[in-house]
LODOKOL-775754 format. One line per 3 residues: for each residue y, x, z of N, C-alpha, C. Coordinates in Angstrom, 3 decimals. Layout:
REM residues N
Y:X:Z:Y:X:Z:Y:X:Z  ...
***
This chain:
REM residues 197
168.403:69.238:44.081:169.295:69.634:43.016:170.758:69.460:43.451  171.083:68.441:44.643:172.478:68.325:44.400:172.640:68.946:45.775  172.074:69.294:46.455:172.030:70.522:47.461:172.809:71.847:47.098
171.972:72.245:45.731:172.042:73.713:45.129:173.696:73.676:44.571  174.028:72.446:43.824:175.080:72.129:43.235:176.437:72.090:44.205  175.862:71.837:45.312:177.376:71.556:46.175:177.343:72.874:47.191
176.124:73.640:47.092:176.327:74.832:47.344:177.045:76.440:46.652  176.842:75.906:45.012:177.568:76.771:44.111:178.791:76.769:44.093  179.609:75.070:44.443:180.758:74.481:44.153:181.120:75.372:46.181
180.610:75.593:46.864:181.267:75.920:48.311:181.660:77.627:47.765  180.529:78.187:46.999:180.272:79.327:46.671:181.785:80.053:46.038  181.914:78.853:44.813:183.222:79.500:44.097:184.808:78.500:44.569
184.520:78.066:45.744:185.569:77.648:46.135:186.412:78.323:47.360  185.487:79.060:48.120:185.271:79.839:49.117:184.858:81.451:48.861  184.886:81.680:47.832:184.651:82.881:47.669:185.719:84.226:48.040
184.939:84.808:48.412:185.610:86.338:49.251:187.113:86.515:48.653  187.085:86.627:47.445:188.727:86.718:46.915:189.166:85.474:45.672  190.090:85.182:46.189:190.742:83.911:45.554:190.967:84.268:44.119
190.878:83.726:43.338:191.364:83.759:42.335:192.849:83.632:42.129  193.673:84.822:41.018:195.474:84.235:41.137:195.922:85.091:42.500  194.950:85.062:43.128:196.107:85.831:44.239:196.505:87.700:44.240
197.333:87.816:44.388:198.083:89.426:44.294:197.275:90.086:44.858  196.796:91.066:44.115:196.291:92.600:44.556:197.275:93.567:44.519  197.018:94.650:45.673:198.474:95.923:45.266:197.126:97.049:45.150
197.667:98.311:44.565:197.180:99.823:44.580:197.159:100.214:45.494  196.450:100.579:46.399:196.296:101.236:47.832:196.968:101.990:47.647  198.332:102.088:48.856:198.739:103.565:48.974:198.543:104.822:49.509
196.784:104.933:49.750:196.288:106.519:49.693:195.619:106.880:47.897  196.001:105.926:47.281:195.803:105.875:45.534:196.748:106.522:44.902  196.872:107.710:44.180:198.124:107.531:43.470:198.385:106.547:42.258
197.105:106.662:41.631:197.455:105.580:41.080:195.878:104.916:40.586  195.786:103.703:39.741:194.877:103.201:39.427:195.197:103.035:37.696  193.942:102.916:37.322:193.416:102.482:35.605:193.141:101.382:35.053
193.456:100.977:34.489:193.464:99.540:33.906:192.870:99.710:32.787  191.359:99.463:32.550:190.311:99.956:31.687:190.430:97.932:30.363  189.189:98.761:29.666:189.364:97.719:28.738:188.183:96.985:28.757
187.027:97.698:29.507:185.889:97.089:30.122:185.127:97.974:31.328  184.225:97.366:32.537:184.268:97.987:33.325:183.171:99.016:33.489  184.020:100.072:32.901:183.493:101.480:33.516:184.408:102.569:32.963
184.230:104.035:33.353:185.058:104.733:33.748:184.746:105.659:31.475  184.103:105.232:31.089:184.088:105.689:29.625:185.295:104.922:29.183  185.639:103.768:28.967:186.271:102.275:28.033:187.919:102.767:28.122
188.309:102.882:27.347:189.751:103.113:27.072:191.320:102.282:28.021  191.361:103.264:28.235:192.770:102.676:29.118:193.568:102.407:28.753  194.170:101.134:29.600:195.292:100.132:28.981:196.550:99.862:29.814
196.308:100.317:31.027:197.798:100.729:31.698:197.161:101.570:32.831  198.211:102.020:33.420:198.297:103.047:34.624:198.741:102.644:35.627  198.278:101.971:36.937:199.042:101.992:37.970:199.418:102.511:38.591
200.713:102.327:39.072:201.412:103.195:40.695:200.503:102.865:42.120  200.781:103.601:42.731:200.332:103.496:44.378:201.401:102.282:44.741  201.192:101.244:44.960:201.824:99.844:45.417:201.591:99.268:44.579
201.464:99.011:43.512:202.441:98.368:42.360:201.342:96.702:42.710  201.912:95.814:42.409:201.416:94.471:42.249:200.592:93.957:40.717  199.424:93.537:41.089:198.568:92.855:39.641:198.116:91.346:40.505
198.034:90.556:39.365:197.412:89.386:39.993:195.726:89.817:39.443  194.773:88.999:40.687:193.590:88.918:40.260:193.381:87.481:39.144  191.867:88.293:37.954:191.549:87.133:37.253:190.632:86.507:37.718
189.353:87.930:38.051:187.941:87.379:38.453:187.608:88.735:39.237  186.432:88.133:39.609:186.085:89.904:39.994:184.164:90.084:38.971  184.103:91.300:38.713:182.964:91.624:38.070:181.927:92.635:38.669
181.499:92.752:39.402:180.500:93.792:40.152:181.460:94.639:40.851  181.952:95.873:40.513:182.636:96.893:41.298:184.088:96.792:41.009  183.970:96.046:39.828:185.748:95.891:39.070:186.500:94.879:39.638
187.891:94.748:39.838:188.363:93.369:39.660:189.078:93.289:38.094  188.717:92.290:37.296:189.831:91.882:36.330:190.820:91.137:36.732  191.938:92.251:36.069:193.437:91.721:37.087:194.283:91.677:35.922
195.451:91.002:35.501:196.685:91.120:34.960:197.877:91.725:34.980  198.171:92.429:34.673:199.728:93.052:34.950:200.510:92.484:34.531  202.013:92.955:35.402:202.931:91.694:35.201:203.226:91.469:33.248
202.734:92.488:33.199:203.423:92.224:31.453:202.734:91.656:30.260  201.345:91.093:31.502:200.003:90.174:30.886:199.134:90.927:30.210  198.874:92.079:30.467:197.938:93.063:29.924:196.445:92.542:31.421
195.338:92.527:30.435:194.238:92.236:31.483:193.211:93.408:31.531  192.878:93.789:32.239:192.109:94.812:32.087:190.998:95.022:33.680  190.510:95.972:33.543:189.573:96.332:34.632:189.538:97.301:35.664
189.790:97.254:36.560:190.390:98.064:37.589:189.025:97.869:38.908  189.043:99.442:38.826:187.966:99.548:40.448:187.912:99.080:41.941  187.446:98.138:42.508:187.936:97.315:43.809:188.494:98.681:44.469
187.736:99.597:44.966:188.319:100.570:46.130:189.311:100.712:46.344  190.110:100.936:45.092:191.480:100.819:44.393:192.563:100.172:44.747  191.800:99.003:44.729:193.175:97.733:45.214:193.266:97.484:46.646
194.014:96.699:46.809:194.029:95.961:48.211:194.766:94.323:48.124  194.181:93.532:48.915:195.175:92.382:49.555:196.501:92.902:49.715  196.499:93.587:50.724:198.132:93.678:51.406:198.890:94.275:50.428
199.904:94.061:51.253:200.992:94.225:50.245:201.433:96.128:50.844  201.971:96.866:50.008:201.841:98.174:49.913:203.061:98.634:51.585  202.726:99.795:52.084:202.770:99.835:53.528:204.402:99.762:53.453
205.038:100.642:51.967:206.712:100.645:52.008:207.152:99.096:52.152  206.329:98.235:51.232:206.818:96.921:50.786:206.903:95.942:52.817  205.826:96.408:53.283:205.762:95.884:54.744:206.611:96.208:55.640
206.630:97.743:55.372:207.855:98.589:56.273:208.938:97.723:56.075  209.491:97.660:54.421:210.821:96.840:54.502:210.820:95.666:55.182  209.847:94.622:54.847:210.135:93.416:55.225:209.903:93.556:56.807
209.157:94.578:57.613:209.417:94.687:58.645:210.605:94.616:59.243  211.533:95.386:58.826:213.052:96.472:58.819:213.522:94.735:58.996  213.464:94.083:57.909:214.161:92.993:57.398:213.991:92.302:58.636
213.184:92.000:59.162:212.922:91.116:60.171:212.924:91.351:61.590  213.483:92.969:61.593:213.868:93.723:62.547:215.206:92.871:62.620  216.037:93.498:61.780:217.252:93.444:61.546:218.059:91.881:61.611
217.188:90.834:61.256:217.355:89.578:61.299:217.144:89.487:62.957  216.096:89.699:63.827:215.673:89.199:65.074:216.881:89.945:65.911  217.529:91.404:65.631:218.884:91.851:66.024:219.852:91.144:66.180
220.127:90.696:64.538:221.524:90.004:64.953:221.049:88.318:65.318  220.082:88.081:65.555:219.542:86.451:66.387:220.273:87.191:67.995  219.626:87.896:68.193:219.670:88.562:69.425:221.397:88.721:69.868
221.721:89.559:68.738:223.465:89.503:68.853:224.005:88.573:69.097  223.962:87.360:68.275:224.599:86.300:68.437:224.257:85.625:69.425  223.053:85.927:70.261:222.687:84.920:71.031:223.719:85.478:72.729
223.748:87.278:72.773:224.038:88.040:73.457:225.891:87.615:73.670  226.488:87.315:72.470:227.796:87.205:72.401:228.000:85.892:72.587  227.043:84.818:72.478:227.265:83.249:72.981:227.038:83.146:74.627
225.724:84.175:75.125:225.642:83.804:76.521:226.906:84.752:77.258  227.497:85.942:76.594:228.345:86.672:77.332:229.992:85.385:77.146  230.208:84.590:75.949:231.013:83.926:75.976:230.871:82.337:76.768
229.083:82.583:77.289:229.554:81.202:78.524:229.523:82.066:79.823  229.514:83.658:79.948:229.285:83.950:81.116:230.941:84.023:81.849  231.726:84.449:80.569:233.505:84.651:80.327:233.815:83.174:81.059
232.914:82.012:80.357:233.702:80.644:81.249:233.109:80.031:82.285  231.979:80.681:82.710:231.563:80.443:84.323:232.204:80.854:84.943  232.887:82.181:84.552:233.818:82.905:85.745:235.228:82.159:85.610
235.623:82.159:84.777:236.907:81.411:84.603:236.975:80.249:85.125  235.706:79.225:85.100:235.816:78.209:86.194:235.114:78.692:87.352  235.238:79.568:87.808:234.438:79.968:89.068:235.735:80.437:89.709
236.463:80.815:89.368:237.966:81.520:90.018:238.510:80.101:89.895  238.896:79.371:89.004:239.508:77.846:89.204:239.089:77.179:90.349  237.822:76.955:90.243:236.882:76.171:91.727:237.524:77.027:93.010
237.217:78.372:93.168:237.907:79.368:94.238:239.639:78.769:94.394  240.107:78.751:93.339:241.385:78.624:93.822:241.640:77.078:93.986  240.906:75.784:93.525:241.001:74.946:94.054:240.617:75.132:95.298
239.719:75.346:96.077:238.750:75.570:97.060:240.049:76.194:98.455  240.564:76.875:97.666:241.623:77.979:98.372:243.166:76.703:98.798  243.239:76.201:97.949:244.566:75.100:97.496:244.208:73.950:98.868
242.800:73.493:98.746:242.374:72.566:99.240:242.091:72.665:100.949  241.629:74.112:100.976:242.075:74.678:102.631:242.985:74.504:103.031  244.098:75.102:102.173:245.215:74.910:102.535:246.008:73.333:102.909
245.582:72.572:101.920:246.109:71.307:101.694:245.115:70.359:103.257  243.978:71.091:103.366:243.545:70.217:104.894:244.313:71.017:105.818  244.594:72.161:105.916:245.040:72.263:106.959:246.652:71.738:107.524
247.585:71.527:106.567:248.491:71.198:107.061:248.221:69.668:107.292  247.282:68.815:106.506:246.940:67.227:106.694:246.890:67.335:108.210  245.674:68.121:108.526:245.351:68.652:109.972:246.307:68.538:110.871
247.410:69.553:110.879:248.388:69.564:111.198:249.081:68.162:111.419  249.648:67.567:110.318:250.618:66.863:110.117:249.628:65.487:111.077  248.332:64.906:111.250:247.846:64.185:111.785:247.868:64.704:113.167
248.339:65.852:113.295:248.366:66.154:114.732:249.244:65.758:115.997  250.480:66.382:115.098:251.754:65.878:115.136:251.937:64.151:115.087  251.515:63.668:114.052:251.822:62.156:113.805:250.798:61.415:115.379
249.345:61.670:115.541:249.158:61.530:117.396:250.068:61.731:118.611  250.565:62.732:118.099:251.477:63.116:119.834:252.759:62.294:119.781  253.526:61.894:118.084:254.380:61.085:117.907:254.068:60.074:118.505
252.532:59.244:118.317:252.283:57.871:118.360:251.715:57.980:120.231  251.361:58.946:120.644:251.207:58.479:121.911:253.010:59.148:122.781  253.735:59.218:122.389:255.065:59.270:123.149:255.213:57.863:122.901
255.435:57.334:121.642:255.911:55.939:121.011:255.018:54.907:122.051  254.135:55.325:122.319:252.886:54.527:123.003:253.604:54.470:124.554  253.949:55.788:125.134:254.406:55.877:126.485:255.762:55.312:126.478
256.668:55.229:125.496:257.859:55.091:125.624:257.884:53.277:125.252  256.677:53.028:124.675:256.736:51.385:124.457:256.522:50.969:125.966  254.973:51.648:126.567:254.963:50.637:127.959:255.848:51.213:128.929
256.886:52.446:128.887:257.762:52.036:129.927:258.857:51.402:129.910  258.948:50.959:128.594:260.212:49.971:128.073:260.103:48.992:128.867  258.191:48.734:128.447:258.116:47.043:128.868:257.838:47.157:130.330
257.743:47.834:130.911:257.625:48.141:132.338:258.828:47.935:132.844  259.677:48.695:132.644:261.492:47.974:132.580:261.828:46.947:132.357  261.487:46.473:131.063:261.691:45.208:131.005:261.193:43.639:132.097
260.097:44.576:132.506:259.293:43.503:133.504:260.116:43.330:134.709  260.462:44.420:134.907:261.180:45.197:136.363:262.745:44.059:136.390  263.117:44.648:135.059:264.540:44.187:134.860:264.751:42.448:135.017
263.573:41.902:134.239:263.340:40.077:134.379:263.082:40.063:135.809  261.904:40.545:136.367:262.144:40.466:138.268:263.106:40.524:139.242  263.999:41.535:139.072:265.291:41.947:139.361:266.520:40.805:139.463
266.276:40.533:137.824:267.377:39.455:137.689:266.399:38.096:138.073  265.455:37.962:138.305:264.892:36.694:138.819:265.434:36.473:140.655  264.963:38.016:141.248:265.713:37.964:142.432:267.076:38.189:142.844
268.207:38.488:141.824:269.411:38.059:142.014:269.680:36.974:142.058  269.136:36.257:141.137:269.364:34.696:140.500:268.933:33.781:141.630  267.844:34.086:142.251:267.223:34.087:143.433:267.442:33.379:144.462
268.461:34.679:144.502:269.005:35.503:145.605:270.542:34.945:145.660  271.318:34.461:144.646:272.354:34.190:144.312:272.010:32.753:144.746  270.824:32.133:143.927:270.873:30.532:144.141:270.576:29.952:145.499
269.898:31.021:146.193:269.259:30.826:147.331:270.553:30.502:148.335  271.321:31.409:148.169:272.834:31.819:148.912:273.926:30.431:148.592  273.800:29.842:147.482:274.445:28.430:147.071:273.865:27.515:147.910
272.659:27.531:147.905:271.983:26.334:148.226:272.247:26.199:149.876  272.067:27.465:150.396:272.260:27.195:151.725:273.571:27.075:152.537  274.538:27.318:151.312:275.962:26.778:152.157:276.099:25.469:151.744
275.659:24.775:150.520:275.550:23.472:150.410:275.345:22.906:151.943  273.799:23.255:152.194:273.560:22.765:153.041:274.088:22.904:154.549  274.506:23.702:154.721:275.649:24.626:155.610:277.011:23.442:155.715
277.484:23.353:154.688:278.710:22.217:154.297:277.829:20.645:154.245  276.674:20.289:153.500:276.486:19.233:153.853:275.881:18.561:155.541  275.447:19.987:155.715:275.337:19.095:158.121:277.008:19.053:158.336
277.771:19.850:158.392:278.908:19.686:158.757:279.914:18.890:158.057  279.406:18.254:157.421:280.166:16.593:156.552:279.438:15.806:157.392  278.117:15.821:157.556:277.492:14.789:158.527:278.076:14.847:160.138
278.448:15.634:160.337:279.044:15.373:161.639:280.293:15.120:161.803  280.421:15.042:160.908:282.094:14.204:160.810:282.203:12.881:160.912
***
């Protein structure tokens, strides 16, 4: 028994068409009948358009009982209706979502073209640093070139200073020498000839 029971309860919970949910008029329909019970004798109670929207109540063998928006309930032939929504109503919201994914697209087109504007703009900056910076090694280049040949003259002109200088202390060591040497020996020159006196 509680098999059968939780099988009725899957039955109308799960059933093929929801209850409440929107039916439209097929648009190869021109239009549909909104009867007062279901069959094609029972007096009609509205007229549908090809699109037009009804909510479903229930469904009854071949009929659905549906509502119109203006709360009129009546009985209308499944063939008739449809789920979807009517092909103009899709077209638009197609269009719509055309038109939305466009300007996504636009804006996205005018943000990457406005970082492509400042790649280049720092891409010519980098170039002309790049350009600045050649320039700026090459005279370093230069100027370290120059400042070597300065420092090895300064280099040659230090050790022949001190080469001179060495020369010049020798020089005057052998005047001094040479001078004292020349004293000493007339000393001695004058002191034998005091001794023989």
């Amino acid at each position: 028994m509680r098999s059968i029971i939780t099988l009725l309860g899957a039955l109308l919970l799960f059933s093929e068409v929801a209850l409440g949910k929107s039916l439209y008029v097929r648009d190869n329909a021109k239009e549909a009948l909104v009867r007062i019970g279901p069959s094609n004798e029972n007096k009609i109670l509205a007229v549908l358009k090809s699109g037009q929207e009804v909510s479903l109540v229930r469904e009854e063998g071949g009929y659905y009982v549906v509502a119109t928006p203006n709360g009129t309930q009546g009985y209308v032939l499944k063939y008739l209706m449809t789920d979807q929504s009517p092909a103009e109503a899709r077209l638009k919201e197609l269009e719509q979502k055309t038109q939305q994914r466009i300007s996504e697209l636009e804006t996205q087109t005018q943000e990457q073209e406005k970082e492509l504007a400042a790649l280049r703009e720092e891409r010519g900056r980098l170039e002309d640093a790049k350009k600045q910076a050649e320039v700026t090694a090459s005279q370093q280049a230069e100027l370290v070139s120059q400042l070597q040949a300065q420092q090895r003259a300064v280099q040659r002109n230090e050790a022949l200073y001190w080469f001179l200088a060495g020369a010049g202390v020798l020089l005057t060591g052998f005047v001094f020498g040479w001078i004292g040497g020349a004293t000493s020996r007339r000393h001695r020159r004058s002191g034998l000839s005091m001794d023989r006196l």
